[in-house]
C-alpha positions as semicolon CSV with decimal commas, in nm:
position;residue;x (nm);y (nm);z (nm)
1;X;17,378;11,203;10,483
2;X;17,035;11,370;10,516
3;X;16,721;11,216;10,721
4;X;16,456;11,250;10,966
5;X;16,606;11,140;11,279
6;X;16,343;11,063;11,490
7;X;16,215;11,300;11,819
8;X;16,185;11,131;12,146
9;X;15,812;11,194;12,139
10;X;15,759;11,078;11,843
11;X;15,991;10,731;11,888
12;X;15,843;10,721;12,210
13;X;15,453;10,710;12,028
14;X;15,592;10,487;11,782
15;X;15,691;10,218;12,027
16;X;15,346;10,237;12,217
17;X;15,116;10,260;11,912
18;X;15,260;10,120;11,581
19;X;15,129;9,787;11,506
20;X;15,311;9,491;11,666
21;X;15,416;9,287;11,361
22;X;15,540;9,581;11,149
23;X;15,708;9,722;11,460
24;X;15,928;9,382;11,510
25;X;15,971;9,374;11,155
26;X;16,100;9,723;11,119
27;X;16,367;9,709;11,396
28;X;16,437;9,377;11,393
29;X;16,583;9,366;11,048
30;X;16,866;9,638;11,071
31;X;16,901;9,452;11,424
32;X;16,973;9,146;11,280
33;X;17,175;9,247;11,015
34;X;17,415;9,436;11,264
35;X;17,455;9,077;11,428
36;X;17,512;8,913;11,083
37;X;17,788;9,155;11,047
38;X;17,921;9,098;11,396
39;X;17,956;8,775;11,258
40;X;18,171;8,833;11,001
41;X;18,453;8,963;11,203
42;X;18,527;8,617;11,326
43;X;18,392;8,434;11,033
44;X;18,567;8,586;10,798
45;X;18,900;8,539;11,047
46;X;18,825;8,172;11,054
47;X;18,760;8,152;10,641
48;X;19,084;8,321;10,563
49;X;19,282;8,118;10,865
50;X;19,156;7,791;10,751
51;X;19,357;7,890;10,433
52;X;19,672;7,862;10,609
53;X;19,650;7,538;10,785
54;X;19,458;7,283;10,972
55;X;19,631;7,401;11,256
56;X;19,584;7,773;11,228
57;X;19,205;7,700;11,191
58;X;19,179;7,479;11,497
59;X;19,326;7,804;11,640
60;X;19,117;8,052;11,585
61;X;18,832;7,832;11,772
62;X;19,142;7,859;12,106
63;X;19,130;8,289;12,048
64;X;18,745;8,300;11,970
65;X;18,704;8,195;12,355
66;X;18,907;8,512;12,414
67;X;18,673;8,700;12,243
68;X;18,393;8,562;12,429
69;X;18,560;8,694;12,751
70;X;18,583;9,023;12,562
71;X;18,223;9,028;12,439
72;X;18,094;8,870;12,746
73;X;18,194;9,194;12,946
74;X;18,127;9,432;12,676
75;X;17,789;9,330;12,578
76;X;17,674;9,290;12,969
77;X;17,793;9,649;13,039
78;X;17,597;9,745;12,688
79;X;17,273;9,547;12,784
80;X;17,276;9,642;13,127
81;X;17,279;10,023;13,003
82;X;17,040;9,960;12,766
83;X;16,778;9,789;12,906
84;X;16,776;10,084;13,209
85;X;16,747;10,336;12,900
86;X;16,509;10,201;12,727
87;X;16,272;10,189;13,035
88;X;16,346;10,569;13,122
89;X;16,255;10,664;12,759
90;X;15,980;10,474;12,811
91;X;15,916;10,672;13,134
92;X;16,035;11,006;12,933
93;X;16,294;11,076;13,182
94;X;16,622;11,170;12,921
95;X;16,796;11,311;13,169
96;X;16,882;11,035;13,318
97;X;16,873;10,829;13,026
98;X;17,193;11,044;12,910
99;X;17,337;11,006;13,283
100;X;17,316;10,616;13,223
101;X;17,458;10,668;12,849
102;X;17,731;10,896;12,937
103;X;17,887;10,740;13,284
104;X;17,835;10,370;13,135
105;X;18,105;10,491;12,790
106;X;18,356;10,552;13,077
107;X;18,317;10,258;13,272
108;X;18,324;10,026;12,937
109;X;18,657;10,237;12,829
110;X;18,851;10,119;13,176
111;X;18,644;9,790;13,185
112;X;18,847;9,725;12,824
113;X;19,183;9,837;12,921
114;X;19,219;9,620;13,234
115;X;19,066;9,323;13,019
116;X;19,399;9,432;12,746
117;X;19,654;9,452;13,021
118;X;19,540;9,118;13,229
119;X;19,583;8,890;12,952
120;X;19,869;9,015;12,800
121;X;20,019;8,999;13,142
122;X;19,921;8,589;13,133
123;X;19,858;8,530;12,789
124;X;20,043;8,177;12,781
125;X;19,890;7,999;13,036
126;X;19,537;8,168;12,932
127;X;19,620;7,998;12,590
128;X;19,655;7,683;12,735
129;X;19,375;7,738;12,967
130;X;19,136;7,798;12,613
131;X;19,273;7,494;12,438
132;X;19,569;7,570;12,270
133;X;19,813;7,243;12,195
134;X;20,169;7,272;12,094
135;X;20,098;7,298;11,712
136;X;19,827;7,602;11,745
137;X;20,002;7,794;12,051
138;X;20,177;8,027;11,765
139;X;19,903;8,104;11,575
140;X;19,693;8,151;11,889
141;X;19,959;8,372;12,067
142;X;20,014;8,600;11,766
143;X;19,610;8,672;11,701
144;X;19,554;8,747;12,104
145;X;19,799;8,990;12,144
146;X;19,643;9,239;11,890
147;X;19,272;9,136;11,996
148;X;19,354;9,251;12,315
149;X;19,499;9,533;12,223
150;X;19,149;9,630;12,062
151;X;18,956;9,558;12,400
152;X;18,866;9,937;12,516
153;X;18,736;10,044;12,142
154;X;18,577;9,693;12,155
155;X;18,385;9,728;12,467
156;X;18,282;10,080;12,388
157;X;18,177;10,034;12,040
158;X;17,921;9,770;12,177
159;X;17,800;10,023;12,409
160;X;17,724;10,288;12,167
161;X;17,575;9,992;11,930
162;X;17,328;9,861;12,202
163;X;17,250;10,249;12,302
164;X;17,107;10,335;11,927
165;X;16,924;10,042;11,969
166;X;16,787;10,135;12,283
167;X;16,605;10,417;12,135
168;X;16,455;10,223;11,816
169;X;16,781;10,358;11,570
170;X;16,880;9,992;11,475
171;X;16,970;10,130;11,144
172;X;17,226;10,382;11,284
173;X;17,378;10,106;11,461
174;X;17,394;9,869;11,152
175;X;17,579;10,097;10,938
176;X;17,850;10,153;11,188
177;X;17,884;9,822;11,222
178;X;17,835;9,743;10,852
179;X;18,125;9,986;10,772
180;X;18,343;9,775;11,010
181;X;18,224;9,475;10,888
182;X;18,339;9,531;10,503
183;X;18,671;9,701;10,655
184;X;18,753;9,383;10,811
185;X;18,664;9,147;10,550
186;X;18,896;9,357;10,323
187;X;19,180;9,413;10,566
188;X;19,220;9,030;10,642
189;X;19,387;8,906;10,325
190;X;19,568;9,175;10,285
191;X;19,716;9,166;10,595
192;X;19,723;8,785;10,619
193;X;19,864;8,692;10,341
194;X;19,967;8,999;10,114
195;X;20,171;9,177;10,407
196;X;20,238;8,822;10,538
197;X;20,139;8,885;10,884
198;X;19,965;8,555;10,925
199;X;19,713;8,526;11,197
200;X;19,886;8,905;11,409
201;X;19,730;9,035;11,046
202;X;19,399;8,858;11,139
203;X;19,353;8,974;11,468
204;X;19,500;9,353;11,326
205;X;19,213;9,334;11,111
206;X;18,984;9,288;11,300
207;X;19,058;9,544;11,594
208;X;19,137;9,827;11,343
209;X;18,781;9,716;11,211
210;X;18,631;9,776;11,601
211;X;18,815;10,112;11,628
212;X;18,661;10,241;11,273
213;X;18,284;10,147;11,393
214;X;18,347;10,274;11,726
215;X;18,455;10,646;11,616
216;X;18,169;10,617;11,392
217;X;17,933;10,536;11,571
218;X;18,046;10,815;11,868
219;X;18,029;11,070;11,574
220;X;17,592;10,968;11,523
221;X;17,649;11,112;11,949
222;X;17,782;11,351;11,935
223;X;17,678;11,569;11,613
224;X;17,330;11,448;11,820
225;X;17,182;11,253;11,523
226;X;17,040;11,003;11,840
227;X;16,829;11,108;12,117
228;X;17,062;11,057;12,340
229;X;17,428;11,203;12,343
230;X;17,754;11,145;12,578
231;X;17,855;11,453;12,806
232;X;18,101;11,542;13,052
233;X;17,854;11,698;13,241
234;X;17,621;11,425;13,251
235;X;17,889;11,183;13,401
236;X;17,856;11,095;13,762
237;X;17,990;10,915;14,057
238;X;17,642;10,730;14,108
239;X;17,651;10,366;14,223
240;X;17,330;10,278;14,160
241;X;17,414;10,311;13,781
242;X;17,688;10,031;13,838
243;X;17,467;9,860;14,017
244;X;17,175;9,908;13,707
245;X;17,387;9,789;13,471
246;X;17,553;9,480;13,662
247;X;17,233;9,329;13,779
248;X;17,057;9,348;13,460
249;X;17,329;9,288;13,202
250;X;17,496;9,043;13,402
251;X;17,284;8,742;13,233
252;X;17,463;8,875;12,917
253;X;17,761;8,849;13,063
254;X;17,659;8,497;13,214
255;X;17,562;8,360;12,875
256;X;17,866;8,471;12,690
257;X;18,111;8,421;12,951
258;X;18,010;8,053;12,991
259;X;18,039;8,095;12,601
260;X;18,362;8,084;12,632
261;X;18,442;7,862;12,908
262;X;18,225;7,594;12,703
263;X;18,436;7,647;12,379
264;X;18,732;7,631;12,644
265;X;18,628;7,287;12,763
266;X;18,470;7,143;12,402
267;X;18,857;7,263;12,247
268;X;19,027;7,051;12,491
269;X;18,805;6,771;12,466
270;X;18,821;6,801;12,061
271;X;19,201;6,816;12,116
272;X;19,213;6,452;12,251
273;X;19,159;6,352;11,856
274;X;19,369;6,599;11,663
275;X;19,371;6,944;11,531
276;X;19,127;6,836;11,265
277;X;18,834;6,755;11,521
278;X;18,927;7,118;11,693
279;X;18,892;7,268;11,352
280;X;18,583;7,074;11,254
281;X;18,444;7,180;11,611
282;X;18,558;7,570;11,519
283;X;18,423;7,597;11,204
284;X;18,073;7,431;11,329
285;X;18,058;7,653;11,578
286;X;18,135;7,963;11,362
287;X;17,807;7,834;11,137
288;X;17,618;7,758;11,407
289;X;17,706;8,126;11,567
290;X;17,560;8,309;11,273
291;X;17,217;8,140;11,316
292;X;17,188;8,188;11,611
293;X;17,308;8,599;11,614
294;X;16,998;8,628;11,376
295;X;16,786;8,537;11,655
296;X;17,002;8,688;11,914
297;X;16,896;8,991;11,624
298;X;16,491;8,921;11,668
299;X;16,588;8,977;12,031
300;X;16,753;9,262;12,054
301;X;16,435;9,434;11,910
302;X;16,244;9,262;12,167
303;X;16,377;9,412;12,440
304;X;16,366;9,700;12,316
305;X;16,018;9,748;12,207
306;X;15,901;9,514;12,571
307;X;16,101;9,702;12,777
308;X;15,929;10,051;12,634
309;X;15,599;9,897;12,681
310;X;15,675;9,766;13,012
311;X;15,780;10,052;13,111
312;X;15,455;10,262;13,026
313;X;15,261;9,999;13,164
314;X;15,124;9,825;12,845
315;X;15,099;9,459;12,898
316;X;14,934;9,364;12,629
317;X;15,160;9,491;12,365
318;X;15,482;9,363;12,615
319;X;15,332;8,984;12,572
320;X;15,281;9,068;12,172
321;X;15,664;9,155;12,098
322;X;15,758;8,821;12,271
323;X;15,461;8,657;12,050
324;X;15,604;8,797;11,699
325;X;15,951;8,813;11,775
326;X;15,922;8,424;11,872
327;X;15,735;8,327;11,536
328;X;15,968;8,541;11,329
329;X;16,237;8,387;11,432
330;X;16,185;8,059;11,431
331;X;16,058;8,075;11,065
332;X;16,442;8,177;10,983
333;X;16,566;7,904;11,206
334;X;16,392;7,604;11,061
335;X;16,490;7,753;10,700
336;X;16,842;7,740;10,781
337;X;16,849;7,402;10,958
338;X;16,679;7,213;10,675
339;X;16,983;7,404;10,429
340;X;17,243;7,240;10,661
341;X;17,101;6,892;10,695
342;X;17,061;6,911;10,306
343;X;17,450;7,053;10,205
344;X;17,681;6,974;10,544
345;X;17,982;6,866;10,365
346;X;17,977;7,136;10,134
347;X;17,974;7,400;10,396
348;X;18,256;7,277;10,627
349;X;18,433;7,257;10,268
350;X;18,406;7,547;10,188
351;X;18,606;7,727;10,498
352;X;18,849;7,401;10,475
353;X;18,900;7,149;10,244
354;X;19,070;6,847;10,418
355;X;18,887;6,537;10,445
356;X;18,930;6,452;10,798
357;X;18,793;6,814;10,868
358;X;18,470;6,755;10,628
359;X;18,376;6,453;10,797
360;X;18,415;6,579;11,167
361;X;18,211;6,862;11,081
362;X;17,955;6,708;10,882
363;X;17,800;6,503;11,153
364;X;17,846;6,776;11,372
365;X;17,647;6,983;11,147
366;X;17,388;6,729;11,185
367;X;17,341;6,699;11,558
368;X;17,319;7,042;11,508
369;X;17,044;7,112;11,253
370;X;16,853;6,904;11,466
371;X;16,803;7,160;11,758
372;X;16,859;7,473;11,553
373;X;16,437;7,489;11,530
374;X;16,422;7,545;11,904
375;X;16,712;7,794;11,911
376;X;16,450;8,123;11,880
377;X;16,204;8,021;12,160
378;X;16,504;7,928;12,415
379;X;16,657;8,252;12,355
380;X;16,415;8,534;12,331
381;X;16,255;8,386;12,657
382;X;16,587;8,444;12,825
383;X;16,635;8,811;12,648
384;X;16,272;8,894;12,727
385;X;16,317;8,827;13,082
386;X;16,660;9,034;13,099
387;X;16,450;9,302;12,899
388;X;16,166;9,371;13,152
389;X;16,455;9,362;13,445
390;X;16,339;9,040;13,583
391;X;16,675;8,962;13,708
392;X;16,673;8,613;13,823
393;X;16,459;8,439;13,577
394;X;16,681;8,616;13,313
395;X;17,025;8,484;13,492
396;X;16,920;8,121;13,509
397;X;16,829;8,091;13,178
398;X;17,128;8,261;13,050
399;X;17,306;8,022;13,269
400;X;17,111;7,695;13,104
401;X;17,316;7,641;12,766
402;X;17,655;7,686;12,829
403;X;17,660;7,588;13,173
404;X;17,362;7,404;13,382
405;X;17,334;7,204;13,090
406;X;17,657;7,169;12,904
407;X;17,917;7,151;13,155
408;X;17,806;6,797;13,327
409;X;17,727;6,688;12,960
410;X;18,078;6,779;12,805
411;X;18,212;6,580;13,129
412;X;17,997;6,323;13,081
413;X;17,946;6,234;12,679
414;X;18,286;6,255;12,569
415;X;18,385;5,965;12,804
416;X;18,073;5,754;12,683
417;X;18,097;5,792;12,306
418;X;18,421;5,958;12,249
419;X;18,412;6,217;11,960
420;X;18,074;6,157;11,890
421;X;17,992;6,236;12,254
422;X;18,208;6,593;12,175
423;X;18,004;6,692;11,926
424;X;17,671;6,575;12,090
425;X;17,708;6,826;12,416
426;X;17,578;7,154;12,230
427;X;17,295;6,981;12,045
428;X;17,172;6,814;12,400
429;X;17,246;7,104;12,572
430;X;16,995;7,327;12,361
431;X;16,740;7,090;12,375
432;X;16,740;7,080;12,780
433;X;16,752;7,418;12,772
434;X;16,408;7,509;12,555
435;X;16,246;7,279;12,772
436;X;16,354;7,471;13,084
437;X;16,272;7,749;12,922
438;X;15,914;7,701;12,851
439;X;15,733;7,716;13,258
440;X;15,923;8,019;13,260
441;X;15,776;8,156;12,997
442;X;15,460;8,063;13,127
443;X;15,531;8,231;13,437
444;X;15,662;8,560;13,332
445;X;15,331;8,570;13,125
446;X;15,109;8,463;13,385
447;X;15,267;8,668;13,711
448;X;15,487;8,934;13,615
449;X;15,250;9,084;13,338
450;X;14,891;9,134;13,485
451;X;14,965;9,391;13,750
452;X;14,932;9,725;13,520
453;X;14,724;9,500;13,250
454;X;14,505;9,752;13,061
455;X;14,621;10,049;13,206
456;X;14,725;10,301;12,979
């Protein structure tokens, strides 16, 4: 595999000079097809469940909050590192750029295996905890275990994902995770059905799938194809880097951690009317997901190329990424909202094909479509803010979805308009939260970047 990998002064030019829209356009894309195919590991574990049984798909909603937890931690560690490297690069200080990179692989490493050894220690009552009823417990128990068992490569492998990106290699990062991706999608029925594993085969799947990106994506390190490389040497006892990478990645951790406690608490209020509302609330959330990981995508490149300009002091070009990666976005969000309102039934059909299932998830799909427009706006205000280090801002609005919002509405709807109030709280609860979002916008524009304002 020969190429031009990039110098730091040149990717360091390229970030303060190249035209805006291009710019977004070029990183974004590889961005946002590494979160399409971050996707796929639990889409493609949901598709292939659903084939079992109503039950086993209802389940795989119970063990994606589990892998909230897991990404919740592993992506807040990876952002928090990130966002801190990208501003050095920006400040052309590598050498502690690589101090960051190298100390932050060991602390995602331990942060996985006491993650793999708490829940297994309490697996059964955090099954129960995430939703689990008699008839999905099983299925549930049996895909956890070997999830777990994945959580150090898992942790790390977002690490090294989110540190390519940090210096403008999206496409390094997307074929790691592309070569996972296929891995998994290949594994799963062979495991599943042709070894017979059932949902263990699932979960083996997909954790064998984690390990493969992660040694891959090492390898790009250390044959130093990246800017930046892991060392011994460069690993130290420093606190402030813990405390660098908890303060700004823990609005990540925030938003995906309340991720899962909102699945937790929409699965057992879902549960009240059968397996086939949980599964109809599973696979709408699965659909849903992808959307909104393309603009999670859109981004990812925006803090990247705001926190490079921010960090040299360019204002003008910090308040342009937000500008393009905003419109960009939302183009591909009201595409695929008017798809959904236009074929609902056929897409919950086509992951499970049971009536009661289809019609749960069709009006779900609706509420749905109906917010998906204002998904970009909402969430690139949030990453922008965690991007440029403005910590509080960037916590609240993390906080705003699954959690300000949703948790007095999932209280609250359900007992007002039963099932229909169930599949209501997300749809409400995005809604509230662009229109929180938007004075903070205003004021990140208006006070936070005007103090270096035309100065390089």
């Amino acid at each position: 595999m020969k190429s031009h990998f990039i110098t730091s002064e040149e990717q360091h030019n390229k970030m303060l000079t190249a035209p805006m829209k291009g710019l977004i356009l070029k990183i974004s894309l590889p961005l946002v097809a590494c979160q399409l195919i971050a996707v796929i590991y639990n889409t493609a574990d949901t598709y292939f469940m659903s084939q079992i049984s109503t039950s086993a798909s209802a389940a795989i909603g119970v063990t994606y909050s589990l892998l909230a937890i897991i990404q919740a931690i592993g992506y807040g560690i990876g952002i928090g590192c990130c966002s801190n490297v990208s501003r050095l690069l920006g400040e052309k200080n590598n050498k502690r750029a690589t101090e960051f990179a190298s100390t932050t692989l060991v602390i995602s490493l331990l942060t996985g295996v006491i993650l793999c050894v708490a829940g297994l220690l309490w697996l059964d009552p955090l099954m129960r905890l995430l939703g689990a009823t008699d008839t999905m417990l099983a299925y549930a128990k049996d895909y956890s275990i070997w999830l777990l068992a994945g959580a150090p490569f898992q942790c790390a492998s977002y690490l090294v994902m989110h540190l390519l990106r940090s210096e403008g290699e999206a496409t390094l990062s997307m074929i790691g995770l592309l070569l996972g991706g296929i891995l998994n999608v290949v594994l799963d029925p062979l495991l599943i059905f042709t070894a017979g594993l059932g949902s263990a085969g699932a979960a083996i799947a997909t954790s064998v799938s984690q390990l493969v990106s992660f040694i891959f994506l090492l390898y790009l390190f250390q044959s130093k194809r990246s800017i930046l490389h892991f060392s011994g040497k460069a690993i130290v006892a420093d606190w402030s880097i813990i405390a660098g990478i908890v303060t700004i990645g823990f609005p990540t951790t925030c938003r995906l951690g309340l991720a899962s406690f909102a699945f937790a608490m929409l699965n057992n209020a879902a549960g009240i009317y059968g397996d086939a509302a949980v599964a109809a609330v599973t696979i709408t959330n699965r659909i849903y997901i992808l959307i909104r990981y393309v603009a999670v995508g859109f981004g990812q490149c925006l803090q990247t190329v705001a926190g490079y300009n921010y960090g040299a002091g360019n204002m003008e070009r910090t308040k342009d990424s937000f500008k393009w990666a905003c419109s960009m976005s939302t183009v591909f969000c009201v595409i695929a909202a008017a798809l959904l309102a236009v074929f609902p039934s056929e897409v919950i059909g086509w992951f499970r094909n049971d009536p009661a299932v289809i019609e749960i998830g069709r009006t779900a799909l609706l509420f749905s479509a109906a917010t998906i427009p204002f998904m970009a706006y909402s969430t690139h205000t949030s990453q922008f803010a965690q991007g440029l280090g403005i910590r509080l801002p960037a916590t609240i609005l993390a906080c705003c979805r699954q959690g300000i919002c949703f948790v007095p509405l999932v209280l609250i709807l359900p007992s007002l308009f039963g099932l229909t109030g169930v599949l209501l709280t997300q749809p409400i609860s995005d809604m509230l939260t662009f229109l929180i979002c938007i004075p903070f916008q205003k004021r990140i524009f208006s006070k936070n970047l005007v103090k270096y304002e035309h100065s390089v």
